[in-house]
C-alpha positions, -999 to 999 in steps of 0.1 A, spaced: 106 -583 -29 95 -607 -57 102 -579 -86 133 -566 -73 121 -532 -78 133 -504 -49 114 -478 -38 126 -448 -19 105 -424 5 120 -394 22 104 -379 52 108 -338 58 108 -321 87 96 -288 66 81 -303 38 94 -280 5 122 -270 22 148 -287 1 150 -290 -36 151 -326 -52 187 -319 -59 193 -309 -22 175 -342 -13 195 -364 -33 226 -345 -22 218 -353 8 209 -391 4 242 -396 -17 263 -383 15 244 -407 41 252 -437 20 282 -449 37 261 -450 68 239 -476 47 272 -497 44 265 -537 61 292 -542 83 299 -574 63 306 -553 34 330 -534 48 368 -537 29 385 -549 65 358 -574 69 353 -583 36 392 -596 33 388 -609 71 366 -633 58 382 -639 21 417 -648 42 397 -673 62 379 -690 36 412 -695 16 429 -708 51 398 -732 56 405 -748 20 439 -756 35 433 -771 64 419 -800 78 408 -817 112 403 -797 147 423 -767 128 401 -766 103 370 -770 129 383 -741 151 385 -719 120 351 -726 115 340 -713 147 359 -687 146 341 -675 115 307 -684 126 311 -663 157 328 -634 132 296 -634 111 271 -638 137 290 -606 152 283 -588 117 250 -595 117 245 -579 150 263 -543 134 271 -537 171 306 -523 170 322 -532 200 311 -569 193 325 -570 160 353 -557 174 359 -584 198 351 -614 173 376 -596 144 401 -599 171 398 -634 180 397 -638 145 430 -620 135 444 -639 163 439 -669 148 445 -661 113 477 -646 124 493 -680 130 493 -695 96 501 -662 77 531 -650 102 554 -672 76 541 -652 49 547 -618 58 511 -610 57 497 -580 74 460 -588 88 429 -563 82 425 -535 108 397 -545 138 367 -521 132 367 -489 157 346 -499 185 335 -458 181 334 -456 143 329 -489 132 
């Protein structure tokens, strides 16, 4: 962890079955699986759109945001769908008060199946 450096092991079923370029094929079309929940584009702008309301606000609004967005990323952190799901929800609910006025759409909830 200390050096930064990455190492990368691949286990075969059938050892020599598949070239090195089959392998990396391979790898390069699992990556999206790879992809954090948190650093998906929905969530990503989610979380963007609630830091830029928290700047704005002040008092028990500001404090309900906050725990809105603690529960969101403790939800994230989990990478169980269904409860991201649920927290992106309360979220956008939320959110969806103060950008009404603006004509704002708000970031899709993750599929509970696909997510």
């Amino acid at each position: 962890m200390a050096t930064g450096a990455r190492k990368q092991q691949v286990i075969e079923s059938r050892p020599g079955a598949m070239t090195p370029t089959q392998i990396a094929d391979a790898i390069r079309r699992l990556q999206p699986i790879k992809l954090h929940p948190r650093d998906t584009l929905p969530n990503r702008a989610r979380l963007e759109r609630a830091n830029r309301l928290y700047l704005d606000l002040t008092g028990a609004a500001r404090s309900a945001l906050a725990s809105r967005v603690d529960d969101f990323e403790a939800a994230l952190e989990t990478q169980e769908p269904r409860r991201i799901a649920e927290m992106a929800a309360v979220l956008d609910s939320f959110l969806a008060h103060f950008y009404a006025d603006e004509g704002e759409s708000q970031p899709q909830a993750p599929d509970p199946a696909g997510a």
